[in-house]
C-alpha positions in Angstrom: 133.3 228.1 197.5 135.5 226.6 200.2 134.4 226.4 203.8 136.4 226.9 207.1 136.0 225.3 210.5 137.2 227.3 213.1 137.9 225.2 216.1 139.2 226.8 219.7 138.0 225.8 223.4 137.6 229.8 223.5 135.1 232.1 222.5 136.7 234.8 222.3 139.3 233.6 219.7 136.7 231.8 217.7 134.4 235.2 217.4 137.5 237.3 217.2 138.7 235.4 213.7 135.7 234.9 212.4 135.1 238.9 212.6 138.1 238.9 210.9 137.8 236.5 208.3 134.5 237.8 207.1 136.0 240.9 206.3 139.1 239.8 205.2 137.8 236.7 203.1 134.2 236.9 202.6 134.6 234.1 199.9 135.2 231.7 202.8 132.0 229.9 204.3 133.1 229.9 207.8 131.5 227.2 210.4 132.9 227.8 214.3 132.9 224.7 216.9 134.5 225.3 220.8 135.4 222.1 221.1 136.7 219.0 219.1 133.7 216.6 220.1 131.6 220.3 218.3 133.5 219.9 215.8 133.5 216.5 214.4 129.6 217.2 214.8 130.1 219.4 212.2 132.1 217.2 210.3 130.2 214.4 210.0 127.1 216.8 208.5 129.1 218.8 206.2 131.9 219.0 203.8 135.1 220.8 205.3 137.7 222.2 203.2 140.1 224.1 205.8 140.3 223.6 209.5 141.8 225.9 211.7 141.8 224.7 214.8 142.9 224.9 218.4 145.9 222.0 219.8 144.9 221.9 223.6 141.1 221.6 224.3 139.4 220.0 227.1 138.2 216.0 226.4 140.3 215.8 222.9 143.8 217.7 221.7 143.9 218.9 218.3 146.1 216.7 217.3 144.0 214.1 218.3 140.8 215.4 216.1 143.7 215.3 212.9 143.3 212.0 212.4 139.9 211.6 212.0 139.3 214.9 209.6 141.7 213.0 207.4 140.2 209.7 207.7 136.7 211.9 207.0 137.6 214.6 204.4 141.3 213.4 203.0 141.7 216.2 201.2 140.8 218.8 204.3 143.9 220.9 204.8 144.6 221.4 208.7 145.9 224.4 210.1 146.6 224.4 214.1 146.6 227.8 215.7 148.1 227.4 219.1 150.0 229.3 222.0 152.7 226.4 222.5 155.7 226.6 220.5 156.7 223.3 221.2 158.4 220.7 218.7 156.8 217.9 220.6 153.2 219.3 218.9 154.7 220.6 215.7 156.2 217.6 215.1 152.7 215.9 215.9 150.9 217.9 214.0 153.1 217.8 210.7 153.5 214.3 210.6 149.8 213.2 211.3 148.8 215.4 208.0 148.5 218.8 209.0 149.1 221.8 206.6 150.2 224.0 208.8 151.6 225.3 212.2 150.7 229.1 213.6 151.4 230.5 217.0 148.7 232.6 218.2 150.8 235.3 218.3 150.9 235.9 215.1 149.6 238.8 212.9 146.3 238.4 211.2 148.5 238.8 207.8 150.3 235.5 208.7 147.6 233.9 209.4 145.7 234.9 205.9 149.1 234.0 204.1 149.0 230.3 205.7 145.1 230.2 204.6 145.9 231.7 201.4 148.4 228.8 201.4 145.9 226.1 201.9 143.5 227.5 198.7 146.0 227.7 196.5 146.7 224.0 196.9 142.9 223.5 197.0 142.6 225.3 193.7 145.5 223.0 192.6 144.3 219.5 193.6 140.9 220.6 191.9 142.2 221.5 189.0 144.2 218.2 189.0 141.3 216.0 190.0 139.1 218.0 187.0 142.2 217.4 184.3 141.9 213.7 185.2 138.3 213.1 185.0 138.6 215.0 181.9 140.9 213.2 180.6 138.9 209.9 181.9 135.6 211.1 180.2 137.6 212.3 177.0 139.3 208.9 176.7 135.7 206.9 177.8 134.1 209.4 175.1 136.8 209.0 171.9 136.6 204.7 172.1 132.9 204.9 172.1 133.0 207.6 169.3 135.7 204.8 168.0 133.4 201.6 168.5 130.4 204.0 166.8 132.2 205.1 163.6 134.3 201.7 163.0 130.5 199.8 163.2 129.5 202.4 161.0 132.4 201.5 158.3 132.1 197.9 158.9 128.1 197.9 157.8 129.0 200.5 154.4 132.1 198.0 153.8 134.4 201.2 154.0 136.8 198.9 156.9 138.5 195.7 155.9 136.3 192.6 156.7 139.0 189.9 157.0 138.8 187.7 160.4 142.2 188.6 161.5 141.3 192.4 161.2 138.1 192.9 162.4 139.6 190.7 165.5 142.4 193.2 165.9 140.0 196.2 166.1 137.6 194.6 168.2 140.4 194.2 170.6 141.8 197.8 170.1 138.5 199.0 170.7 137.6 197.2 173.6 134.0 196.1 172.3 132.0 193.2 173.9 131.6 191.3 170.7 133.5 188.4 169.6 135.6 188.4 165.8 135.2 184.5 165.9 131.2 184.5 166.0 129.0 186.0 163.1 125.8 188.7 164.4 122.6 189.6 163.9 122.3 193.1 162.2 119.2 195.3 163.8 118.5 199.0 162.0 116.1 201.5 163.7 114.7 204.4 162.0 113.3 207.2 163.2 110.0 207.4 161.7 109.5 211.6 162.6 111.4 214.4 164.3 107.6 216.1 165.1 110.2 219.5 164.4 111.9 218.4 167.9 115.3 219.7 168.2 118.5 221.1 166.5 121.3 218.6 164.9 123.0 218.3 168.3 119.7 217.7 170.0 118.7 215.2 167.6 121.6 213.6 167.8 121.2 213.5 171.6 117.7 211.8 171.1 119.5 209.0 168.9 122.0 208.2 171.7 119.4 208.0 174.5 117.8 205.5 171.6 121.2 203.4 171.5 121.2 203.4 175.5 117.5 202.1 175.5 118.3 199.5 173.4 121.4 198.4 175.1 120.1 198.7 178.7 116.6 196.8 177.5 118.6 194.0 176.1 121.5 194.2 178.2 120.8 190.6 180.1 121.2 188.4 177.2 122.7 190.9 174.2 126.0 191.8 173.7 126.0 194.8 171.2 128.0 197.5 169.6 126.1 200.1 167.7 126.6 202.9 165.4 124.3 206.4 163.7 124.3 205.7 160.2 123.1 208.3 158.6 121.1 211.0 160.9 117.8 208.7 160.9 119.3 204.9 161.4 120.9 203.4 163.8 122.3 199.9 163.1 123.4 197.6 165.9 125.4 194.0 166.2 124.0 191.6 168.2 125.2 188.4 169.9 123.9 186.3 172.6 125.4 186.5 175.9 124.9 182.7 176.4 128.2 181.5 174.9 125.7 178.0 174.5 124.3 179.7 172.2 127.4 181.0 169.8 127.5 178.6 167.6 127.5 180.7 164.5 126.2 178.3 162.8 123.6 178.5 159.3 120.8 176.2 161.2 120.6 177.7 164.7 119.5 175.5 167.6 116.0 175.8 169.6 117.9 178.2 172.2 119.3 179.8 169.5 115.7 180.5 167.9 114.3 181.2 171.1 117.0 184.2 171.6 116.0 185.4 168.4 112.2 185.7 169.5 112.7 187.0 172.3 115.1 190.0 171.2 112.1 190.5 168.5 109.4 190.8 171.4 111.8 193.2 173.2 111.8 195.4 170.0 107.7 196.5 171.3 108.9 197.4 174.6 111.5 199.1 173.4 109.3 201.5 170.8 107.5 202.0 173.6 110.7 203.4 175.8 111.2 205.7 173.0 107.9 207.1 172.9 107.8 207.8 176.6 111.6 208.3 177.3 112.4 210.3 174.1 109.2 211.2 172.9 110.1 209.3 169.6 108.4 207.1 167.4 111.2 204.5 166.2 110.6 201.7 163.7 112.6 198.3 163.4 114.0 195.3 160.9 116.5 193.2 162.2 117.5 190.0 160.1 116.3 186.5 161.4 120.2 184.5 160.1 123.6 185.5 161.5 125.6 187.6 159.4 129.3 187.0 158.6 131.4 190.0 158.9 132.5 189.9 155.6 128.5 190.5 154.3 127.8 193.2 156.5 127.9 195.3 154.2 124.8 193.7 152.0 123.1 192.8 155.3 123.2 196.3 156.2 121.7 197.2 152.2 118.8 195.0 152.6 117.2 195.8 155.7 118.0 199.9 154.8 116.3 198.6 151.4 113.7 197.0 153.3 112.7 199.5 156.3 112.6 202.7 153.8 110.5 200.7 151.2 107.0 199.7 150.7 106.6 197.3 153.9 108.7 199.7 156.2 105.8 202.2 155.5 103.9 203.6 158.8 105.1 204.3 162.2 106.6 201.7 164.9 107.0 198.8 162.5 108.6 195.5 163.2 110.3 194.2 160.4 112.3 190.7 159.6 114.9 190.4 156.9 114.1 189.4 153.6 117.0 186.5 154.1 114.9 183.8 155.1 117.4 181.1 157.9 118.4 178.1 155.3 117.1 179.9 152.1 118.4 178.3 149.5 121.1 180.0 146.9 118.4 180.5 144.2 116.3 182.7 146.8 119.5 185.0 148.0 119.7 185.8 144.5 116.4 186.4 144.1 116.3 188.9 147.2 119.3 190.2 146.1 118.0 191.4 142.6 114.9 192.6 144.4 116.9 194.6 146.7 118.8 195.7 144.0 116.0 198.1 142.4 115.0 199.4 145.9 118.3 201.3 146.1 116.4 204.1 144.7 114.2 204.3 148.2 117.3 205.7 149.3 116.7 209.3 147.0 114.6 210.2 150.1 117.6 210.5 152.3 119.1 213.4 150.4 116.5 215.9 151.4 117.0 215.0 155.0 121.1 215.7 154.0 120.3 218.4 152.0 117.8 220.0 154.9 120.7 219.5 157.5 123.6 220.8 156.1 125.2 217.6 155.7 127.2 217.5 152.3 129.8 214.6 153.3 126.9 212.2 153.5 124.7 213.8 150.9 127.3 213.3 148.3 128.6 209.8 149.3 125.1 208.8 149.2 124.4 210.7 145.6 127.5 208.6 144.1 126.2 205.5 146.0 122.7 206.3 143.8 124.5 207.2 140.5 127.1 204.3 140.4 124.7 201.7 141.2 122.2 202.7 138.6 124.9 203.0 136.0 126.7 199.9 137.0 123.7 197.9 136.5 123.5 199.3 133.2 119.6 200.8 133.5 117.5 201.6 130.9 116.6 205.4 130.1 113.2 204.6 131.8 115.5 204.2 135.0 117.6 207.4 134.0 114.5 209.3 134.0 113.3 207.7 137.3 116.3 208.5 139.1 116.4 212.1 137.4 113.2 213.3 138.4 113.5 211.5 141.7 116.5 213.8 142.3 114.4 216.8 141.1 111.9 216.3 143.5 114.5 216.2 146.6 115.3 219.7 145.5 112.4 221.5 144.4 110.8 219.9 147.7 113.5 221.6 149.6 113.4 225.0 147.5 109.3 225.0 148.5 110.6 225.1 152.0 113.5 227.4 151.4 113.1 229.7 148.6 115.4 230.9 146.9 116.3 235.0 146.1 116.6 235.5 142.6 120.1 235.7 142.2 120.4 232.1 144.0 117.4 231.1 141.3 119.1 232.2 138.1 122.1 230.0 139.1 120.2 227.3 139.8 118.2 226.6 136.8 115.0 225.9 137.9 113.7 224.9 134.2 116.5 222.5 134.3 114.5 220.9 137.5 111.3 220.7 135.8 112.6 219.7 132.2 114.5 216.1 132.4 117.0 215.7 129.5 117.6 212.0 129.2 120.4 212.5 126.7 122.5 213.4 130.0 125.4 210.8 130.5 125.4 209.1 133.8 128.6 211.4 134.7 126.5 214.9 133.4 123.7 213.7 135.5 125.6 213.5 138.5 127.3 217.1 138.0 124.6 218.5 137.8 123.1 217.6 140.6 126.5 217.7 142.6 127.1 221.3 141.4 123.3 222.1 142.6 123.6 220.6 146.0 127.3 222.6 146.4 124.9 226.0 145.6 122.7 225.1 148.3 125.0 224.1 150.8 127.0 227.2 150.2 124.1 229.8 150.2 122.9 227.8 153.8 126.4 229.7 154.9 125.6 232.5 153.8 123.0 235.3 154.9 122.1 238.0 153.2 124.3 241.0 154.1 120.5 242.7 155.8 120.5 239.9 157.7 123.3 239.8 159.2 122.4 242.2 161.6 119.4 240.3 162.5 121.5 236.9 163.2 123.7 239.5 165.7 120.8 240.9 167.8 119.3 237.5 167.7 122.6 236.0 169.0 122.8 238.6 171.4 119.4 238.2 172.5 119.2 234.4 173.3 122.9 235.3 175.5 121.2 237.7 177.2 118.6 235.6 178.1 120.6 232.6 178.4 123.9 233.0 180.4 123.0 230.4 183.3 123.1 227.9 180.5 125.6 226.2 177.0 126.6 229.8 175.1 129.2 228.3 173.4 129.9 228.9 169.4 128.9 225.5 168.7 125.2 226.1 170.4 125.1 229.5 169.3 125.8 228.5 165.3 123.4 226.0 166.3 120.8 228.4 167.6 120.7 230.4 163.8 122.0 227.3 161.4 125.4 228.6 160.6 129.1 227.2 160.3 130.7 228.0 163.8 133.4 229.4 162.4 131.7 231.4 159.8 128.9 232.9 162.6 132.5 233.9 164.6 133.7 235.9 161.5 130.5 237.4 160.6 129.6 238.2 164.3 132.7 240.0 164.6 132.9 242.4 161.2 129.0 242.8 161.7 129.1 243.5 165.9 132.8 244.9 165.2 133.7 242.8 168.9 134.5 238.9 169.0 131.1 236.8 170.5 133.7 236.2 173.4 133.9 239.0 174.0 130.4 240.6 174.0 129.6 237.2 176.5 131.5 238.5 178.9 130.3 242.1 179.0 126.9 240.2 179.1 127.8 238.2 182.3 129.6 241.4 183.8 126.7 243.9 183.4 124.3 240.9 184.8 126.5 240.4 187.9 126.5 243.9 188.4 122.7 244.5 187.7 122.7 241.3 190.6 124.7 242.3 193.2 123.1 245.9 193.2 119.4 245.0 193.1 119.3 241.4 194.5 119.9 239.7 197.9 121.3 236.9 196.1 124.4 235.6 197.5 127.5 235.7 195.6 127.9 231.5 194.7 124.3 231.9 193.5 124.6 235.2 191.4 128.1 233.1 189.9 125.5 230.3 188.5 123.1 232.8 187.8 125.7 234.5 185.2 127.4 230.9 183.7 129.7 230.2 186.6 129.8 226.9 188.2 132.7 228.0 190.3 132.6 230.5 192.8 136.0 231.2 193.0 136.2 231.6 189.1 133.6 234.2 188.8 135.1 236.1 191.8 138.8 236.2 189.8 136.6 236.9 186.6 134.3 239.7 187.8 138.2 241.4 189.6 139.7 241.1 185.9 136.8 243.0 184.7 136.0 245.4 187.2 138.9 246.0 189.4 137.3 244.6 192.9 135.4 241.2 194.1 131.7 241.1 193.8 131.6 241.7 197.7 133.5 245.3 197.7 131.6 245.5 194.2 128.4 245.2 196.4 129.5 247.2 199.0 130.1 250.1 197.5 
């Protein structure tokens, strides 16, 4: 909604256009002032989008008030409505920034053209100015995606680790952290969900838990930080105090010291979780820098050691196994140790399995499989991993079960019967194929449900229109593929969701501007419409007239 000062040292020409304007354009908010000293009152109280305003008034011209709307509200387009056609105040009032110039002897239709005039530029610099800070937020939003998913590679050793590489992409990237210097490596779990939230909510939750982290040590942490997996999130940590990046294998006191007190900080930041997020989060950071090329295995061993046995419970504070100064004999020893806890990591799966996500499940199923076969494990470990992977799905079939079509091709006697005499390579099939079923049959309801998913789609837009009803919330809302829940909305409700949306907000508008004294900027919220303007040309489309001659007729 745009708003209009009217400005003239006469009454009777200020009442006269505003009777005019409000039936002519009742989207206009329209303010009145009989004087210039009136109207910078109201100026200096409200936002003014269009002036239209006198040139000769007692104590101050028009052309005299120009400068200080513009100085005020830049963008305020100024129209002077006078009786002297003289170049002396055109010329004034063009070159100090106004709009435009009207004789007051012109029609009404002249004077809603120049107004007309002054919208459509509006509209124009709006849409400019929203493109821009679009563009801003889209650029802000892709290098942090960047900085998240190239921290993510570095720790699963899927990005090169050389010096001169990591230095180039740090660069690239614009991250705070320094190539030169090694980092600390810190991994947060989320102990339980307590059923809170869909995937895009949850992933919501383990933002705000980066931005906790970051603004709690902020003061003497530089970071970058990543999601690894739907329950982690792994950060890199250096000091701020250049004194202390030293990077070297026996830290200094002040080195220490940092190190404690980032550990402290880990308590008050469990606790911003609980009361910010409403999330119980769990810690291990390693007490020795890490060089980027070991990332990777610095990343293994505190996964290894917060999903194990001393990661067990809620709001833990672990250190790394990596002791500062251990000597070579004792990183092999941790090593091997952390070696046979790769099979913690079988819990994961369900969590993948549960949520739909098949890109991590298998990478994380071949991570499983190769290491047990490249170790060369005994049959004993062959039937540990087997009906460790059994569990993960007859776990998830208790919470899901399956129809008996879905059943037969499953095998579920397969699932209770282990057959060590599998290869390595069978194993993994099998259980590849078996996750592929699942995934598949997550996409696809019965066909007497689809009707259900449609009412209950049309149901929560119905009830929600104020609010996100896109295809990505709505897929959301019912656990389907977004594109898949398009097709199968449209052959089951036999219109696209688009479309049925906008019958929705229609219909509501029209149920509002009948039976409500809502005004029309609040009935265009009401129905999904944060511009006024918008839902006007929206509700014209659809219904041949604006909300107003909608309403009063």
């Amino acid at each position: 909604m745009y708003r209009m000062l009217i400005v003239d040292d006469l009454p009777v020409i200020v009442e006269g256009l505003v009777k005019m304007f409000g039936k002519r354009k009742p989207e206009l908010e329209l303010y009145q002032a009989y004087s210039a000293h009136q109207a910078l009152e109201v100026l200096n109280r409200t936002r003014i989008d269009i002036v239209l305003s006198d040139i000769r008034m007692p104590g101050m011209e028009g052309t005299e008030l120009l400068p200080e709307i513009k100085r005020q509200w830049p963008l305020c387009k100024v129209i002077f409505l006078t009786s002297f056609d003289d170049f002396h105040y055109i010329k004034d009032a063009i070159s100090g920034g106004g709009f435009d110039y009207l004789l007051k002897t012109e029609s009404d239709d002249e004077i809603i053209r120049s107004i007309d005039k002054a919208i459509a530029e509006l509209d124009a610099q709006a849409e400019a100015n929203r493109k821009l800070l679009e563009a801003n937020f889209r650029s802000r939003k892709a290098i942090s995606l960047l900085q998240q998913q190239y921290v993510n590679e570095l720790l699963r050793g899927k990005a090169s680790l050389a010096e001169s590489s990591v230095r180039t992409r740090i660069r690239e990237l614009e991250m705070s952290l320094s190539a030169e210097l090694p980092v600390y490596v810190l991994l947060g779990r989320i102990d339980s969900w307590g059923g809170k939230g869909t995937l895009e909510g949850r992933k919501l939750m383990l933002y705000a838990v980066q931005n906790i982290v970051a603004e709690t040590l902020r003061l003497k942490v530089k970071l970058a930080s990543s999601e690894v997996d739907g329950w982690n999130v792994a950060w890199l940590l250096q000091p701020t105090d250049p004194n202390l990046e030293k990077g070297e294998n026996s830290p200094n006191e002040a080195e220490k010291n940092w190190f404690e007190w980032v550990y402290e900080e880990l308590d008050a930041i469990q606790a911003n979780c609980r009361e910010a997020v409403g999330l119980e989060v769990s810690f291990a950071i390693g007490p020795a820098v890490v060089r980027w090329d070991s990332l990777p295995e610095a990343y293994d061993e505190l996964l290894s050691l917060l999903w194990g046995e001393q990661g067990t419970g809620s709001e833990v504070r672990l250190r790394g196994l990596t002791r500062l100064g251990a000597p070579r004999s004792s990183l092999e020893a941790a090593k091997t140790k952390l070696a046979n806890r790769k099979m913690k990591k079988i819990g994961l799966l369900g969590h993948y399995l549960e949520n739909g996500e098949k890109a991590d499940f298998d990478s994380l199923l071949d991570e499983i499989i190769d290491h047990a076969a490249d170790e060369n494990r005994s049959g004993f470990v062959k039937l540990e991993v087997y009906h460790s992977l059994a569990s993960v799905f007859l776990s998830y079939l208790n919470q899901y079960p399956p129809d008996g079509k879905l059943a037969a091709q499953i095998g579920l006697d397969r699932l209770s019967h282990a057959d060590v005499n599998l290869s390595w390579e069978e194993l993994r099939s099998y259980f590849r194929k078996l996750a592929e079923l699942l995934f598949d049959n997550r996409d696809q309801p019965a066909a007497q449900d689809e009707h259900i998913v449609v009412l209950r789609i049309n149901e929560y837009i119905d009830t929600h229109l104020a609010e996100d009803v896109s295809l990505a919330k709505l897929a959301g809302i019912v656990h389907l593929n977004p594109s898949y829940l398009s097709r199968l909305y449209k052959r089951t409700a036999g219109i696209g969701l688009s479309e049925y949306i906008n019958m929705a907000r229609t219909e509501k508008a029209k149920e509002l501007l009948k039976h409500s004294a809502y005004k029309i900027y609040e009935i265009s919220a009401m129905v999904g419409y944060d511009s006024r303007l918008s839902f006007i040309r929206f509700f014209k489309t659809n219904m041949g007239m604006t909300p107003q001659e909608y309403r009063d007729s």
